[in-house]
N, C-alpha and C positions, 0 to 999 in steps of 0.2 A: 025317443029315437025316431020319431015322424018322421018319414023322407031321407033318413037315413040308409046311402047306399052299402053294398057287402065292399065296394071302392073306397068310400070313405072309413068305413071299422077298419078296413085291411092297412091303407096309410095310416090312421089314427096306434092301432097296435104297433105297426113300424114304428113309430114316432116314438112309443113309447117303450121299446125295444121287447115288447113283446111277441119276439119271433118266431114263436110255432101258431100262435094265433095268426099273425099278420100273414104264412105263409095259406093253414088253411083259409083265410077269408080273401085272400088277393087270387087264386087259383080259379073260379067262376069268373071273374071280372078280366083277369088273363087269357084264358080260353077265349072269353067276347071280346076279344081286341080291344079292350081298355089299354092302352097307351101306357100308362102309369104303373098300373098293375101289373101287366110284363116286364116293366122297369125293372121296380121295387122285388118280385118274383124271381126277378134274375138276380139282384142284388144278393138276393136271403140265400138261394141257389150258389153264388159264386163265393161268397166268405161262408155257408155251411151255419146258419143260423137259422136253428128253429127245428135241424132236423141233418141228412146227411149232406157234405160238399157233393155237388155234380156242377161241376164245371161245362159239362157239354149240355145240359139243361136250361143253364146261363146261358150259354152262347144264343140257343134255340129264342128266349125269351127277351133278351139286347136286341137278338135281329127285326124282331118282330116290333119293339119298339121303336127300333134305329130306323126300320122300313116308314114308319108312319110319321118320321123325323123329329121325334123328341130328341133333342141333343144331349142331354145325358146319357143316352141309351146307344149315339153314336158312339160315344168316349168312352163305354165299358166294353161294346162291341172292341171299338178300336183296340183298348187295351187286350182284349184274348188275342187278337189277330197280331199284335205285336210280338206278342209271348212267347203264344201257341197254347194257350190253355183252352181246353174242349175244344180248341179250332186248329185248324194247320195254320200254323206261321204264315203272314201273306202284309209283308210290308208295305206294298203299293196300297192295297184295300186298307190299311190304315191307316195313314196317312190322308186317305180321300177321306176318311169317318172322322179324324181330327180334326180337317177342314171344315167340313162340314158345319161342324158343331161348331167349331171357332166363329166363323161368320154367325152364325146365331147368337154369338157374343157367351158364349158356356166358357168362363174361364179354366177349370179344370183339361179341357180339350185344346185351350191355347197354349197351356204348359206343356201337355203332351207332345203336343204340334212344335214344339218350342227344344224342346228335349231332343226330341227323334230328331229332328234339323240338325240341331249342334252336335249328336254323336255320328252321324252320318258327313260331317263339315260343309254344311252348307249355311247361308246367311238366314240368319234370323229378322225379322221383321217384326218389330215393336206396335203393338196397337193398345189402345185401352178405350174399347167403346163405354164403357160405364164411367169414366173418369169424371164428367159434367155433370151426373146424375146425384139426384138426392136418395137418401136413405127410401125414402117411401117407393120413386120407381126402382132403385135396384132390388127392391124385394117386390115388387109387381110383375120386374121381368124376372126374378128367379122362379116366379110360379108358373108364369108362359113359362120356362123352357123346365119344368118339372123338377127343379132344385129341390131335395128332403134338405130343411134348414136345420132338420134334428143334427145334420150329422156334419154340421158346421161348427166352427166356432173364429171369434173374434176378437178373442181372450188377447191381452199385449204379453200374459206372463204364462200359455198353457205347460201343462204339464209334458212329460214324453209321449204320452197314451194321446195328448190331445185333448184333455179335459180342460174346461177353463178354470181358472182360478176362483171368479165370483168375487174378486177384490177389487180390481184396475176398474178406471172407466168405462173401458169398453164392455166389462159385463155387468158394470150396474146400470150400463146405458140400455142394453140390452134386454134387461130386467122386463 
């Protein structure tokens, strides 16, 4: 464990959905405005893994990432501020934090961005920055922009939960 930071156990425990570890070991590194660790701290915070929900804990811990412009951390922001979970409902500010995150090419933030448009009826605008990219930079830029790829999948047959199947291509490619 040479050079091993309480940053890296903390995501390493996330990854491995050990969630009252990754909450105590991410908490030091969050406090120091580690970027990531307020992410992920908000994450554990907002779905209630590892310990109680506190939604407004979340919000505290998104803003604080979203501030230092990780783009996922826009997109979780955005999503309370859509809602109103631990935050007062505020459309406009969400929308600006989807943006955001969109031009940093964070898909989950273009969906959002995408969603709120069409139930509000306004035009949608089709973009796909990663479309020319190979397998190798879209996962270069998911680490620039703090994508957990634990909590991805690329499964062509996943279950309802989102588990992959570990049959198709796509997860023996993945392998």
């Amino acid at each position: 464990m040479f050079g091993r930071t309480a940053l890296d156990a903390g995501l390493s425990a996330f990854s491995k959905k050990k969630w009252k570890r990754a909450r105590a070991l991410l908490e030091d590194p969050a406090i120091n405005g580690e970027r990531l660790a307020c992410y992920h701290l908000g994450l554990l915070l907002w779905r209630g893994l590892g310990g109680a929900q506190d939604r407004e804990g979340a919000v505290y811990w998104f803003r604080r990432a979203a501030d230092d412009g990780l783009p996922a951390a826009q997109d979780a922001l955005g999503v309370a501020l859509r809602g109103g979970g631990g935050i007062s409902k505020d459309s406009d500010a969400a929308r600006a934090l989807f943006s955001a995150a969109a031009e940093r090419g964070y898909a989950p933030a273009m969906a959002n961005l995408a969603t709120k448009r069409a139930v509000e009826g306004a035009p949608i605008a089709i973009r796909a920055p990663i479309v020319r990219l190979g397998k190798a930079e879209i996962v270069r830029r998911g680490h620039e922009l703090g994508v957990d790829f634990a909590l991805t999948v690329s499964c062509y047959d996943a279950d309802a939960e989102g588990r992959a199947c570990g049959r198709c291509d796509s997860c023996r490619l993945r392998r």
